[in-house]
Backbone as JSON, one array per atom type, in Angstrom:
{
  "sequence": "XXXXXXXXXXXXXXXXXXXXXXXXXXXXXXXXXXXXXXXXXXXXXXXXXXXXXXXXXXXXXXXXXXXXXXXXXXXXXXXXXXXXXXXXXXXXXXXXXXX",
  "N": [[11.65, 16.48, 24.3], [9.43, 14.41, 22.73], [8.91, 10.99, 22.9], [7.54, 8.91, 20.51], [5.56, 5.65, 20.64], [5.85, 3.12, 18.21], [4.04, 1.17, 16.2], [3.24, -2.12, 14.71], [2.54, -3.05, 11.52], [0.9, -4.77, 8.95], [0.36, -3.97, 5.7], [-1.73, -4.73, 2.86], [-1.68, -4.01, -0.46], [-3.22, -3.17, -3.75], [-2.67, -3.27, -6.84], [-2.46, -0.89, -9.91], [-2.0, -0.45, -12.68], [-2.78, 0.53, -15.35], [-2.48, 2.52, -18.43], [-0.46, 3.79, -17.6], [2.9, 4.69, -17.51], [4.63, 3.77, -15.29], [6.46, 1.25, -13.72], [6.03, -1.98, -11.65], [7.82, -1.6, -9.9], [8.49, 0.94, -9.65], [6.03, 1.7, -8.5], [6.2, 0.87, -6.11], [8.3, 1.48, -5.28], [7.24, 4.62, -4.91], [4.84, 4.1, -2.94], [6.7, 3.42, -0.53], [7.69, 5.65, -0.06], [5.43, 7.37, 0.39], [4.89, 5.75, 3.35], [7.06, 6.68, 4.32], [6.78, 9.13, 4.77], [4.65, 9.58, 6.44], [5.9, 9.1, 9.0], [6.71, 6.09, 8.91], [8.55, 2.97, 9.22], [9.35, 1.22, 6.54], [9.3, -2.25, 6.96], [9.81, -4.76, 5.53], [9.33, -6.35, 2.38], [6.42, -7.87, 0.08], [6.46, -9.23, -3.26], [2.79, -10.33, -4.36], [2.12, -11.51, -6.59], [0.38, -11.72, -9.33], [-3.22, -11.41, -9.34], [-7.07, -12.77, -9.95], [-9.78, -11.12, -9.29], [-11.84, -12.51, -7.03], [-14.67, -10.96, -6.79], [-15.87, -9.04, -9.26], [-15.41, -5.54, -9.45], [-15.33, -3.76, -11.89], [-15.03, -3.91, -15.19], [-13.27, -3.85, -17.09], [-11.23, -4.66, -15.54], [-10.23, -7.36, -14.36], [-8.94, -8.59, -12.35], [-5.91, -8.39, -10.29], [-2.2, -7.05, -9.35], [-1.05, -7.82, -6.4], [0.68, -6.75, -3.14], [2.58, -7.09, -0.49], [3.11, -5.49, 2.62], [5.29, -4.27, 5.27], [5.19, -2.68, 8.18], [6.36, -0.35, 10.55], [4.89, 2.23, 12.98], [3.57, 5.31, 13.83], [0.26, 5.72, 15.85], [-1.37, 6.75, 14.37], [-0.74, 6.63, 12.06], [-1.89, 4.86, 9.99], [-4.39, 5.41, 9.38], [-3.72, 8.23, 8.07], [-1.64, 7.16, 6.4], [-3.89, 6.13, 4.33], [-5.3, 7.97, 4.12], [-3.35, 9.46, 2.24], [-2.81, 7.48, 0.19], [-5.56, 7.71, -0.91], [-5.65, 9.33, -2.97], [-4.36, 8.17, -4.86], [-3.7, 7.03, -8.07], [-3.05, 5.01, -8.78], [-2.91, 3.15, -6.34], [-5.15, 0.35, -6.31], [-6.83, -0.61, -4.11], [-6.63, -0.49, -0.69], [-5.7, -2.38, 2.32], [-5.11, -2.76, 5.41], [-3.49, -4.4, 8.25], [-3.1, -4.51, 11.82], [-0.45, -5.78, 13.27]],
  "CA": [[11.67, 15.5, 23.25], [8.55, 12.93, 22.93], [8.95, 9.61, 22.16], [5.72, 8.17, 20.23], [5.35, 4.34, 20.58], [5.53, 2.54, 16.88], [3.07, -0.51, 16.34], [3.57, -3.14, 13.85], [1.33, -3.16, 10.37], [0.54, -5.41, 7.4], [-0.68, -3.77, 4.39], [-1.64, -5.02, 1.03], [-1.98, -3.18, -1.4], [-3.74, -3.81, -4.94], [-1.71, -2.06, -7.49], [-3.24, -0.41, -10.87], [-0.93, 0.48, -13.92], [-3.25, 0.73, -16.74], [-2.63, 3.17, -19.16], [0.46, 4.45, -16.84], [4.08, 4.05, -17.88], [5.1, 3.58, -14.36], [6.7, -0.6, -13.47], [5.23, -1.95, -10.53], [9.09, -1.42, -8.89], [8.79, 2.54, -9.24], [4.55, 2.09, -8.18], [6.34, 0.11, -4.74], [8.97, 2.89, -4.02], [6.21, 5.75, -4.17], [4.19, 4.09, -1.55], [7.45, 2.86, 0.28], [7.79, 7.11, -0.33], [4.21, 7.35, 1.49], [4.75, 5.7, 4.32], [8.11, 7.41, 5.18], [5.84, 10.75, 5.09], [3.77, 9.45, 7.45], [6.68, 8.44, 10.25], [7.07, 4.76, 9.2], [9.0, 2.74, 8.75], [9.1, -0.25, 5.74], [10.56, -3.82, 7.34], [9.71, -6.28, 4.59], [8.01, -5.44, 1.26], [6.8, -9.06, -0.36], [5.22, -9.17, -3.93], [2.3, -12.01, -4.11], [1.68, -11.36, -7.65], [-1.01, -11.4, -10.23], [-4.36, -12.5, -8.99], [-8.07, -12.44, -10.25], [-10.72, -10.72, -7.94], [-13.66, -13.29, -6.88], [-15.9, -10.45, -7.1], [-15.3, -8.0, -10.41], [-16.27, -4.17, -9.61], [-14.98, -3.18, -12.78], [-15.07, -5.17, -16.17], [-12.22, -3.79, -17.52], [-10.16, -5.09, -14.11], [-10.71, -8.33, -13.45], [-6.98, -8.57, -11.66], [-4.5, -7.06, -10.55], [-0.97, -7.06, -8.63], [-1.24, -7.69, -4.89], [1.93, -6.31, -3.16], [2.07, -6.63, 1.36], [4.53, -4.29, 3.18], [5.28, -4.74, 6.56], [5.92, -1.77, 8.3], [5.98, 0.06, 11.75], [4.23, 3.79, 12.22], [2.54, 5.52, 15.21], [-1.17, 5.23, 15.84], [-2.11, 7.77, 13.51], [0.31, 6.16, 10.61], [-2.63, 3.87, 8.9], [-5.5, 6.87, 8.69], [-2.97, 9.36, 7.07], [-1.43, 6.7, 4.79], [-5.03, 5.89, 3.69], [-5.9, 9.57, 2.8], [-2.69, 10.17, 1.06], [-3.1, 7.06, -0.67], [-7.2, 7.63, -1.49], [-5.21, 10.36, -3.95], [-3.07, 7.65, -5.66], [-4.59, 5.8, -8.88], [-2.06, 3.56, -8.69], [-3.06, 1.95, -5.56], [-6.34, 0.63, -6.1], [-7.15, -0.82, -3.22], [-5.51, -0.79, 0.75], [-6.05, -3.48, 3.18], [-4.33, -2.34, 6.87], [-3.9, -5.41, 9.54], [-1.98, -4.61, 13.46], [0.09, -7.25, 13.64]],
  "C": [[10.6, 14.46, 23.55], [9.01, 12.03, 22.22], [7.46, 8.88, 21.52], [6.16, 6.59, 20.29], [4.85, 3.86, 18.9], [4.92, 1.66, 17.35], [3.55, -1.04, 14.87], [2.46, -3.04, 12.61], [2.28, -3.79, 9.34], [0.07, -4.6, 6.32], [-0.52, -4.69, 3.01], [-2.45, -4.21, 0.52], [-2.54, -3.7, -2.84], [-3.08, -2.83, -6.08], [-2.61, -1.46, -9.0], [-2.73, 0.03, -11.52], [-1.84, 0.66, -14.94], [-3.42, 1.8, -17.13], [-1.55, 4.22, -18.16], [2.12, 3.97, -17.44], [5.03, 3.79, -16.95], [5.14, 2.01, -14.16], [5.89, -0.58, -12.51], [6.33, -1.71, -9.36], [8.73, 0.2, -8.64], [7.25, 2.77, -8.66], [4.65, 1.81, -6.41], [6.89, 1.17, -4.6], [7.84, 4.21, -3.63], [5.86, 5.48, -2.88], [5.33, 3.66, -0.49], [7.34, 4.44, 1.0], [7.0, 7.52, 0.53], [4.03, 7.45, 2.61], [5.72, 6.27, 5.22], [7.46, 9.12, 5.39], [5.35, 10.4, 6.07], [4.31, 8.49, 9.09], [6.66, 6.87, 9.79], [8.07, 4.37, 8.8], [9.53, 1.35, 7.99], [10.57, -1.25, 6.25], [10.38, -4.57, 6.71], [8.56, -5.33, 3.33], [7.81, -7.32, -0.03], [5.69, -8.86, -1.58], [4.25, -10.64, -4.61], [1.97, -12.3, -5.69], [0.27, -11.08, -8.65], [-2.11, -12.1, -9.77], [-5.47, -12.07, -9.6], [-9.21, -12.31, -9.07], [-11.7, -12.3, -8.27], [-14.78, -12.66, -7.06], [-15.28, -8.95, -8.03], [-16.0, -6.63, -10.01], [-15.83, -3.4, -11.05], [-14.41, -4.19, -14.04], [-13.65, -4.99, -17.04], [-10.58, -3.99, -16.78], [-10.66, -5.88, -13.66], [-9.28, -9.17, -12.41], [-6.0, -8.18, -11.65], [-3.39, -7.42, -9.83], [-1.04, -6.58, -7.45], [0.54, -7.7, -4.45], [1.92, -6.45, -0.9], [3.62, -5.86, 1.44], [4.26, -4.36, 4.48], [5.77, -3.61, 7.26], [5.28, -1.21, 9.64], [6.06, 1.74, 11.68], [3.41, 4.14, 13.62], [1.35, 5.52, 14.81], [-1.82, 5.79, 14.69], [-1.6, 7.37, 12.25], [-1.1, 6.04, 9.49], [-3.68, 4.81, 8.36], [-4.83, 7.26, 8.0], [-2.12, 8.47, 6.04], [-2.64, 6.59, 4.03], [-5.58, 6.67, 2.8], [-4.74, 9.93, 1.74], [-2.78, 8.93, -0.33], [-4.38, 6.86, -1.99], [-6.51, 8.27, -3.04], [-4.41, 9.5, -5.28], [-3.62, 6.74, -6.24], [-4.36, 4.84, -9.03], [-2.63, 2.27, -8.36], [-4.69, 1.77, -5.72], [-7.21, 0.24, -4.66], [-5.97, -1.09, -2.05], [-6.28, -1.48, 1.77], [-5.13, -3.48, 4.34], [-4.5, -3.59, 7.98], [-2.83, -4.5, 11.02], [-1.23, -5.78, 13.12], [0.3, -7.56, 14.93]]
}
């Protein structure tokens, strides 16, 4: 039996509903969904709300719904959420800290 060592992570997430009939409650459990694929496991999930980017890459998105999740995951957690999330239109953007 191995034991892997969990570490501590921040993410925020940038969320993306347009033209989806998904809330932003059932857009949070997916990725809650995500990270339990990828051994973690979610200790706080806080949402910061609606904000406008400072710098627009897209004119038809100038803000969106920032969401952090607090959650612990072995070393390899934050890569393999990243790729399963690259797949997910949802999320538009992911932002990974250590804590």
């Amino acid at each position: 039996m191995s034991t892997t060592t969990k570490r501590n992570y921040r993410a925020t997430f940038i969320l993306d509903n347009r033209g989806k009939e998904d809330t932003f409650d059932q857009i949070i459990e997916g990725v809650k969904k995500d990270i339990l694929a990828v051994d973690g496991e979610v200790s706080a999930v806080e949402t910061l709300g609606r904000r406008d980017f400072a710098r627009v890459t897209d004119r038809n998105l100038p803000g969106a719904t920032y969401v952090q999740v607090a959650f612990s995951a072995p070393a390899t957690g934050p890569a393999a959420l990243k790729e399963r999330l690259r797949l997910n239109s949802t999320v538009y953007r992911t932002f990974l800290q250590t804590v």
